[in-house]
Every structure is written in structure tokens, then in C-alpha cells.
C-alpha positions as CSV (number, residue, x, y, z in Angstrom):
1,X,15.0,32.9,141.1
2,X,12.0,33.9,143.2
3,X,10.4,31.3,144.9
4,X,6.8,32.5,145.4
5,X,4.0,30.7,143.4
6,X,0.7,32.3,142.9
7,X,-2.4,31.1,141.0
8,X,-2.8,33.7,138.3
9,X,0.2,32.9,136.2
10,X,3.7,34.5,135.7
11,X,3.3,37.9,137.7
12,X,6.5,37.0,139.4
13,X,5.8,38.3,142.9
14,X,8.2,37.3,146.0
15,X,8.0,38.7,149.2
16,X,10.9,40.5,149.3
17,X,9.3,43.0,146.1
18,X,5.9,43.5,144.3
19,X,6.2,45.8,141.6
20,X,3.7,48.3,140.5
21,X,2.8,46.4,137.6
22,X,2.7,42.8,138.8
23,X,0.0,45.0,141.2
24,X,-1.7,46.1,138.3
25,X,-1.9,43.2,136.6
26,X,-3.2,41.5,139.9
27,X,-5.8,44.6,140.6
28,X,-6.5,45.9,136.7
29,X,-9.8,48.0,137.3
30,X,-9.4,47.7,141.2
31,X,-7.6,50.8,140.8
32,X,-8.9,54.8,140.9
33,X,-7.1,56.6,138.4
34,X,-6.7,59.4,141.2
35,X,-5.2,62.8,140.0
36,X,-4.7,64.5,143.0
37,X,-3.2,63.0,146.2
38,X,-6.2,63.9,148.2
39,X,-7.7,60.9,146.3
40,X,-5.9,58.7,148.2
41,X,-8.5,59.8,151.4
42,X,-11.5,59.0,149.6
43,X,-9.5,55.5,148.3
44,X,-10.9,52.2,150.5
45,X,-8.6,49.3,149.6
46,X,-5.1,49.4,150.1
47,X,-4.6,49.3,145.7
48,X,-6.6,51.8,145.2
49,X,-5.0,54.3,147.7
50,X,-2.0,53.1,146.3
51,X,-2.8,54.0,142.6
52,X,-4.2,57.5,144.0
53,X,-0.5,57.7,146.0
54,X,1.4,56.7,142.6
55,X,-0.6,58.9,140.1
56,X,0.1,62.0,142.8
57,X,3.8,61.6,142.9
58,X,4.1,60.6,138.8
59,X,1.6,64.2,138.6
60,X,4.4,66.1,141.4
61,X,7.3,64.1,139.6
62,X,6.0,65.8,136.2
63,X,5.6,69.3,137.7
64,X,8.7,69.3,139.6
65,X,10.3,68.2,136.3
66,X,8.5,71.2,134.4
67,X,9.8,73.5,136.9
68,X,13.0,72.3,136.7
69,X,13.1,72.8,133.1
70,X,11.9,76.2,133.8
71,X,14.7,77.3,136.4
72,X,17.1,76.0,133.8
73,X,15.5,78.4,131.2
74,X,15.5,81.4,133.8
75,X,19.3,80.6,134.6
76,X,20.2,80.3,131.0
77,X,18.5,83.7,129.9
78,X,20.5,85.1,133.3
79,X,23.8,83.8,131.4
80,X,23.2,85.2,128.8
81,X,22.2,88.8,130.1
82,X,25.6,88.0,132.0
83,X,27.5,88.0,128.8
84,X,26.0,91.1,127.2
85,X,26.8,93.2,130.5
86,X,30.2,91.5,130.5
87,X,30.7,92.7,126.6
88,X,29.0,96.1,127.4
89,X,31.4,96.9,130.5
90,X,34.3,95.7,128.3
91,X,33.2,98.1,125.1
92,X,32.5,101.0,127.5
93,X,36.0,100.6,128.9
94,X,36.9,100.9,125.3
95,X,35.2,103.7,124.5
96,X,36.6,105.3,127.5
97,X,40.3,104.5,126.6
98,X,39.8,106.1,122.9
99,X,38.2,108.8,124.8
100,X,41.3,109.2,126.7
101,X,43.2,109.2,123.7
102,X,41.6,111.6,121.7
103,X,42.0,113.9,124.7
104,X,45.6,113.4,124.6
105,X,45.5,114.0,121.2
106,X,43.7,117.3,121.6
107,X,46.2,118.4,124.3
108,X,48.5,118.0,121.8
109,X,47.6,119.7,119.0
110,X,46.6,122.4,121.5
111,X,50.2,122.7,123.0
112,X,51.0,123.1,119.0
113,X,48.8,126.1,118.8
114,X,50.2,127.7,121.4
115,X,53.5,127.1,120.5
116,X,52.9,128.0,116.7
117,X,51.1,131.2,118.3
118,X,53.9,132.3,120.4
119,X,56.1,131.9,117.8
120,X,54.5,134.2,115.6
121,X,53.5,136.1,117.9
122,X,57.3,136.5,118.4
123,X,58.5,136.9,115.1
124,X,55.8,140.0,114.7
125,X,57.1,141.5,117.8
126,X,60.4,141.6,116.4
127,X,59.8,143.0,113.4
128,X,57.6,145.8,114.8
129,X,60.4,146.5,117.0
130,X,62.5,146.6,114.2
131,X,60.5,148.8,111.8
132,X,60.5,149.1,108.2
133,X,64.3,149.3,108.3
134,X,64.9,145.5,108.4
135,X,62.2,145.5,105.6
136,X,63.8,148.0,104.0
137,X,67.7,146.9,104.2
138,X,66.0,143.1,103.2
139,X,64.8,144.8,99.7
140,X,67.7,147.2,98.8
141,X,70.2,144.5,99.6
142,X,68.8,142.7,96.4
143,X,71.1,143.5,93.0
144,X,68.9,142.1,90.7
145,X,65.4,142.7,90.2
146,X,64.6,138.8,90.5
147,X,66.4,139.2,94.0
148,X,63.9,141.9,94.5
149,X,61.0,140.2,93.6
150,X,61.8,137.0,95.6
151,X,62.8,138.7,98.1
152,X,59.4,140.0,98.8
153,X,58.0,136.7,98.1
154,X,60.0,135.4,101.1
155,X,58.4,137.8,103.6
156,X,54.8,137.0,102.4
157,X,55.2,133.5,102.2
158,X,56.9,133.6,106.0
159,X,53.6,135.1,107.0
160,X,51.1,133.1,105.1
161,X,53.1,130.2,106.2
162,X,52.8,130.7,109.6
163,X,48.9,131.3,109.4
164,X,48.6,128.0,108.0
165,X,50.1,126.0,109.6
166,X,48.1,127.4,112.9
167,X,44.8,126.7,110.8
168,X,45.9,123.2,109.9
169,X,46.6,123.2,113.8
170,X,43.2,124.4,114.8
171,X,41.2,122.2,111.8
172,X,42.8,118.8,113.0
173,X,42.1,119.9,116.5
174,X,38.6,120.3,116.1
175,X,38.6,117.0,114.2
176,X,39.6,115.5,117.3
177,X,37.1,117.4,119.4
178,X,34.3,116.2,117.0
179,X,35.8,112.5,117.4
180,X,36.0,112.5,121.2
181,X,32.6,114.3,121.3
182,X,31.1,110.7,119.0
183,X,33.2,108.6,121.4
184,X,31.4,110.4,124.5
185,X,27.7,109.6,122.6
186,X,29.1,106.2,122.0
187,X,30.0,105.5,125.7
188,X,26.7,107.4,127.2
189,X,24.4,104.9,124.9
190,X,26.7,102.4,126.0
191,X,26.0,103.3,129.7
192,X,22.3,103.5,129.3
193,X,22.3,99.8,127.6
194,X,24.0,98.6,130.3
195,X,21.7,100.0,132.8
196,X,18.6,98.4,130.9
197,X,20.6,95.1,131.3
198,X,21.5,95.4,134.7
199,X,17.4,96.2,135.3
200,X,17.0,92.9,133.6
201,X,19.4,91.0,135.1
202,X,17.8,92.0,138.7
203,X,14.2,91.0,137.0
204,X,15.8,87.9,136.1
205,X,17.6,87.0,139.2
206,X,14.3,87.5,141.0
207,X,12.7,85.0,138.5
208,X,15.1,82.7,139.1
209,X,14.8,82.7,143.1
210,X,11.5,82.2,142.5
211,X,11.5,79.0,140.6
212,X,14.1,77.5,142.7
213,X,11.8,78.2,145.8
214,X,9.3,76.3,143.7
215,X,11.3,73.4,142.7
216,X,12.1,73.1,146.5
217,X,8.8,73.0,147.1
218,X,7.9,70.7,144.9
219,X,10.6,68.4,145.6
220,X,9.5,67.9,149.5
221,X,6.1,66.9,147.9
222,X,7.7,64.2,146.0
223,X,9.5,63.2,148.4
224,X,6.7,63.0,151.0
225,X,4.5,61.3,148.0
226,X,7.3,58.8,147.3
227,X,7.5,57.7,151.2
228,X,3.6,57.1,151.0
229,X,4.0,55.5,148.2
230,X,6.7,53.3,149.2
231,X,4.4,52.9,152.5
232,X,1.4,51.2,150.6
233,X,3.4,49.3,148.4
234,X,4.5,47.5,151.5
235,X,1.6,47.4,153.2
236,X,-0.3,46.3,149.3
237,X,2.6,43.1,149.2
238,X,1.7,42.2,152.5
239,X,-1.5,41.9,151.8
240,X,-1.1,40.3,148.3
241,X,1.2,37.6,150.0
242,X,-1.8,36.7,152.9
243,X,-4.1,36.3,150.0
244,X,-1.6,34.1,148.0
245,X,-1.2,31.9,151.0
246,X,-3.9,31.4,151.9
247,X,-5.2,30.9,148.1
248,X,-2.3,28.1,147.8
249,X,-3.4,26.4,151.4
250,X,-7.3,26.1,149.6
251,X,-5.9,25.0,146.9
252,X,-3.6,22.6,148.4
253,X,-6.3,21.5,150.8
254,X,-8.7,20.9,148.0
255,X,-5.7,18.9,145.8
256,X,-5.8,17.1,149.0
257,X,-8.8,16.1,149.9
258,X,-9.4,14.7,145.6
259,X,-6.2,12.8,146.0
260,X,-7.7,10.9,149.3
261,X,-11.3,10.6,147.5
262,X,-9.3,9.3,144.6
263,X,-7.8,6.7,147.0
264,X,-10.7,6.1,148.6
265,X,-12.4,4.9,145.7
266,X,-10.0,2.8,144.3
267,X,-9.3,1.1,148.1
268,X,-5.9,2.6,148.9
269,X,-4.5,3.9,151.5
270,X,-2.7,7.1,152.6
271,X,0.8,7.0,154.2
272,X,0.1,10.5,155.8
273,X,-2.8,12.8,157.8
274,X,-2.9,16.1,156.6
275,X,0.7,17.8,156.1
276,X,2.8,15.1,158.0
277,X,3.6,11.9,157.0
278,X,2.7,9.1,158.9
279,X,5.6,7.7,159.1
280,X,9.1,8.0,157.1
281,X,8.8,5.3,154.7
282,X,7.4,5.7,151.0
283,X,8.0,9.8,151.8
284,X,10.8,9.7,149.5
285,X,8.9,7.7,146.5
286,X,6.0,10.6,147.3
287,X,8.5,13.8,146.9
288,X,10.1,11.7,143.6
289,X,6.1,11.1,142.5
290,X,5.1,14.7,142.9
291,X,7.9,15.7,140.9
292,X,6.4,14.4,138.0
293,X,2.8,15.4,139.1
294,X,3.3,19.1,140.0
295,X,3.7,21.5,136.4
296,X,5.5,24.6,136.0
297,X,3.6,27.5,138.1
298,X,5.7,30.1,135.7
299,X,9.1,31.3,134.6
300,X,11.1,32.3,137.4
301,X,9.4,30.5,139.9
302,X,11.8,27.7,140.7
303,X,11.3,27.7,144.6
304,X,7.7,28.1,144.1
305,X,7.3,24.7,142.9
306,X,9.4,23.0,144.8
307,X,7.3,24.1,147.2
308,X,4.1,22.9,145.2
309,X,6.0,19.5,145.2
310,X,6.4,19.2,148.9
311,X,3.0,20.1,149.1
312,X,1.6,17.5,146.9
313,X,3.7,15.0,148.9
314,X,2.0,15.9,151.5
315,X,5.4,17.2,153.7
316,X,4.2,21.0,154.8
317,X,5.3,24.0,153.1
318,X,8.1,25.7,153.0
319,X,8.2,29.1,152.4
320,X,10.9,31.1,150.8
321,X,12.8,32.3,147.5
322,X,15.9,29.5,146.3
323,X,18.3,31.7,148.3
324,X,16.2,31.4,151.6
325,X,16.1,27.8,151.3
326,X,19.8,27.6,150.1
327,X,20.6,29.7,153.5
328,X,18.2,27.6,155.9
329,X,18.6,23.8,154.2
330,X,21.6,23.3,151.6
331,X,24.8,22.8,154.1
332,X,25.9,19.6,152.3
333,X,28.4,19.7,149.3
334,X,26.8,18.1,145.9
335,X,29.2,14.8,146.3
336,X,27.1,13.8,148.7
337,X,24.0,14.6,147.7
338,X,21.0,11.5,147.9
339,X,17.8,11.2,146.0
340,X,15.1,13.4,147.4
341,X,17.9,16.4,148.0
342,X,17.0,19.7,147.4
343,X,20.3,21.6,145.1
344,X,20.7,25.2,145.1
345,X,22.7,28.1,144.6
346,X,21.9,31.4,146.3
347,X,22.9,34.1,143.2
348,X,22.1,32.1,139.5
349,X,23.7,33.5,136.3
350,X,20.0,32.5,134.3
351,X,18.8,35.7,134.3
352,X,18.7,39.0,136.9
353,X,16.3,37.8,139.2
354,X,18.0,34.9,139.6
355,X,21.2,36.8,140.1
356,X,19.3,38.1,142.8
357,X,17.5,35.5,144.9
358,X,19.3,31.8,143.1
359,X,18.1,29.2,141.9
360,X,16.7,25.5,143.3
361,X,16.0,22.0,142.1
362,X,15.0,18.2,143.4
363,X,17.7,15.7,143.0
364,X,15.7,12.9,141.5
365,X,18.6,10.4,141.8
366,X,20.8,8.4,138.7
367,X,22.0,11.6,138.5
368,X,19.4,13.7,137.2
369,X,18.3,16.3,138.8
370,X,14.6,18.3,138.4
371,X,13.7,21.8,138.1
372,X,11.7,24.6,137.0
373,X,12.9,26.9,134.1
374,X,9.4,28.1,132.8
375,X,8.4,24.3,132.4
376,X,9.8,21.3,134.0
377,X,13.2,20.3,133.1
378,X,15.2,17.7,133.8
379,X,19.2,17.9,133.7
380,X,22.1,16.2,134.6
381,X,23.9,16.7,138.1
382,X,27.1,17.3,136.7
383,X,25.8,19.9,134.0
384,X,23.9,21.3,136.4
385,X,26.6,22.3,138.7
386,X,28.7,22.7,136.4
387,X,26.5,25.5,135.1
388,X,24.7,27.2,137.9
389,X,28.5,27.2,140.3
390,X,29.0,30.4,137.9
391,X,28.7,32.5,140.3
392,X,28.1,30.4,143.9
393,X,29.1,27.2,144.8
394,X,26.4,24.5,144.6
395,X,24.9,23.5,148.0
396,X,22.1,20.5,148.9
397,X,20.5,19.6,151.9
398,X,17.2,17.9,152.9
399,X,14.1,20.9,152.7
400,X,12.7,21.8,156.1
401,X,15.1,18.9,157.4
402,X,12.8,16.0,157.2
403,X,15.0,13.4,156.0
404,X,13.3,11.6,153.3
405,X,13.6,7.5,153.3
């Protein structure tokens, strides 16, 4: 868990990250609710410029998001338009293959004119060649008068025959004609759709080149508004940490300066000058005493008070989240571990900070060990390990290597 104690409660700040809103919560109504980015010019602390920066990039982040919705609607209506031309060029091919057809039909029924034509034309040839003696030997050839009769029949109906047969001909041809000239209508409309969708499809292609130049646009201005952002949240932590520390070196100073008044008064002495004990003995009982003295600066703030408690003892601080200190003080394995000990692990499964930076206690000896969890808890060594060597093996080691006596 982060390590980092400040004095206004559970903000949770380390020095590795400062959110926006542990910032907010620090600065609420430091901040200019800027709208545009040139706010952050006319901003004077480092907060404010920052909440200028951050409402510039959410107000680019929101427009760039707009237009991305709007390229999305251009491409979609470009689809679309697609489609139709795509089921336009596939009907006019249509169109143009029952076109095709008709016409073949037509050449047909035309070659059955002609043919029907000639052969008529043939047949009266003949019989003008012949004259009226083929009609004539036809009709006396009859011996009967029912002969006779039919017999005459037989050359009208010929005739007659032959006529309709080239009208019924000629009708379905111009059936055909009339169909093919429809079809022809058909495929010209057809066309001229087409070309209205191609003149949108251009409209719309130039629409949509448009919004993507937008959308880059606006993209390089978030991403030049998220550097500065990122910039000033930097610079903001750095200066939130300074004023931490130094906040926590008053406030130890002043804890201090009332414990030595308080010693004063009651004719004690002090084993120590300012941060550094005089001496190693009674150092030990101090770090066990503050233990017990120092409260809970917050959840998730385990290396923040075992800081506070080395404070209180008077032993320096020590800087750093459980991890840094598991890193820089913990080589010793937990079998060996004395009274006074610091015990961490450097990834914790408690919770996702403390997956992140670990988690720390004070060995208070009889095998109980000391730590923060929100409040002040104390647990056994062997639970303890057993629990927090989840996910990293258990480490201690004396803290800033002053070995405690």
C-alpha cells in the first residue's frame, strides 16, 4: 500500500501518482473552471492551470468524440448509397439482358414473317403461273357436289390461312416491340437514378474527407492537451509532496518540541536531540512506545505510519511507499526477524493499490506484529505471513538500518 501520509485525511496520494481527484479534493475551489485552453495563460497556480488544461482536453475529448460520431454517420450513409448503386447497376444489367432477349425474340418472329411471306408469296406465284386451269381441273375433278363445295372451301381457307397466320406473326411481333420499348424506359430511368446516386455518393465522399480531416485535427489537439496535462499533473504532485513534507516536518517538529515540554515539566529526560538518538539504548522501547502512540493516518497508508512511528521515536524519516522500503531495508527472511523489525512485502493481495506498491508493518515482538489497515491492527507473525506471502515472499529488515537495541 502507498506509504505517503498527509494531514487532511484519506486522499491517498504517494509520489509515484496524484490523481485528479485526490487534487481536487486537496484544491476544491482553488480551481478555474476554464473552458477554453487559453485559460490556462491567464491561470497563476499550478492547480488552476491544471483544471484550465483538464477541462480543455475533456471539451477537445468531447468534440473529437462528436466528430467521430459524425464521420461514422457520413461513412454509414456512404454504405448505404453504395448498396443502392450496387442494386441499381445489378437491375440495369437486368434490364439490359431482357432487353436482349426481347430483341431476340423480335428477330425471331421477324425471320417468321419473312419466311411465312415468301411462302405465300410463292404459293401465289405458282398459281398465277398456272392460271385458272389448276383451279379449274381442282373443281371439275369433284363427283359430287359436297366435293365441289369443299373443294372450294379448301382454296379459301389456304389463303385466309396463310394471311393469318402472318397477322398473328406481325401482332406478337409488335408485342414484343412494345415490351422491349418498356424495358428500354425501364433501364433509361434506371440509368438516370443511378446517376443521381453516383452525384451523391461524390457529395458524400467529400463529406466524409472532410470530417476525417477534422477528426485528425482534433485528435493532435488532444493529444497536445493531454501531454500538458500530463505535464502539470507532474509538476501539481511535486508540488503537493513539498507541501506535505514539509507540513509533516512542522508537525513533527511541533509533536516534538510538546513531548520535550511535557518531559520537562515532569523532570525527565530525553534519550535523543532532535531526529537522532543519543545513543542506542531505550531506542527500541521508543519505536515499540510510538507504536502504540501514533493512530492510523488513513486506509491505505501503511508506510505512512510507520513513518509517523519513527518519527515519534525520534529516529528520522524515512521516506517511501512499503515497496520502497521492502527494496531498500527488508533483506532478512521472517525466521529471523527481532522486535523493532520492520515486515513487508512489495505486491499485497489486500486491495489494488496494495497490489501495486505492498504492504509494511512493525514486529512488536511475542510474535505479534503491528500495522495499519485503516486503523491500527495488531496480528500474529505467522498469520501475517502466512497471508500477505500471497503473492511475494515476506521480507524484514531494520528501517533506514539503525539497528534498534
Amino acid at each position: 500500500m502507498p506509504r505517503t501520509h498527509i494531514s487532511m485525511g484519506d486522499a491517498g496520494i504517494t509520489p509515484r501518482s496524484v490523481t485528479r481527484r485526490d487534487a481536487l479534493r486537496l484544491f476544491m475551489g482553488a480551481g478555474i473552471c476554464a473552458t477554453f485552453f487559453p485559460a490556462v495563460a491567464r491561470a497563476e497556480t499550478t492547480q488552476e492551470k491544471l483544471d484550465a488544461a483538464q477541462m480543455s482536453f475533456e471539451d477537445a475529448q468531447a468534440e473529437l468524440d462528436r466528430i467521430g460520431q459524425e464521420t461514422a454517420e457520413v461513412a454509414g450513409r456512404l454504405s448505404e448509397t453504395q448498396v443502392q448503386i450496387s442494386e441499381l447497376n445489378a437491375q440495369i444489367d437486368q434490364t439490359q439482358a431482357d432487353i436482349e432477349s426481347k430483341q431476340d425474340e423480335i428477330d425471331e418472329r421477324q425471320a417468321q414473317i419473312e419466311e411465312k411471306q415468301k411462302r405465300l408469296g410463292e404459293r401465289m406465284t405458282s398459281a398465277y403461273k398456272s392460271g385458272t386451269q389448276g383451279t379449274l381441273d381442282l373443281i371439275l375433278s369433284a363427283t359430287t357436289f359436297d366435293e365441289l363445295t369443299s373443294s372450294i372451301f379448301y382454296l379459301d381457307k389456304v389463303s385466309e390461312s396463310e394471311r393469318e397466320m402472318i397477322d398473328e406473326v406481325k401482332t406478337l411481333k409488335a408485342e414484343l416491340e412494345t415490351s422491349k420499348a418498356e424495358l428500354e424506359g425501364q433501364k433509361t430511368e434506371l440509368e438516370a437514378q443511378r446517376a443521381d446516386l453516383e452525384e451523391l455518393q461524390a457529395q458524400q465522399q467529400e463529406e466524409l474527407a472532410e470530417t476525417r480531416a477534422k477528426q485528425q485535427e482534433a485528435q493532435s489537439l488532444v493529444d497536445g492537451l493531454s501531454a500538458e496535462v500530463q505535464e502539470l499533473m507532474q509538476q501539481r504532485d511535486e508540488e503537493i509532496l513539498a507541501a506535505q513534507r514539509a507540513a509533516e516536518e512542522a508537525r513533527r517538529q511541533e509533536e516534538e518540541r510538546r513531548r520535550q515540554e511535557e518531559e520537562l515539566s515532569q523532570g525527565g529526560g530525553s534519550n535523543w536531540v532532535g531526529d537522532t538518538p543519543t545513543n542506542g539504548s531505550g531506542s527500541l522501547q521508543a519505536v515499540l512506545n510510538a507504536a502504540y502512540a501514533v493512530g492510523s493516518p488513513g486506509t491505505g497508508l501503511c508506510a505512512a505510519w510507520v513513518t509517523d512511528v519513527f518519527q515519534y521515536a525520534g529516529l528520522g524519516s524515512f521516506w517511501g511507499n512499503a515497496d520502497d522500503m521492502y527494496y531498500s531495508w527488508c533483506h532478512t527472511a521472517t525466521s529471523q526477524i527481532q522486535p523493532g523489525m520492520i515486515i513487508a512485502v512489495n505486491s499485497s493481495p489486500a486491495s489494488a493499490a496494495g497490489l501495486i506498491y505492498g504492504h509494511i508493518g512493525i514486529y512488536m515482538g511475542n510474535g505479534i506484529v503491528r500495522h495499519n489497515v485503516g486503523f491500527i491492527q495488531n496480528m500474529s507473525l505467522s498469520s501475517w505471513v502466512s497471508y500477505y506471502s500471497a503473492l511475494a515472499t515476506p521480507l524484514c529488515g531494520w528501517l533506514g538500518g539503525i539497528v534498534l537495541s
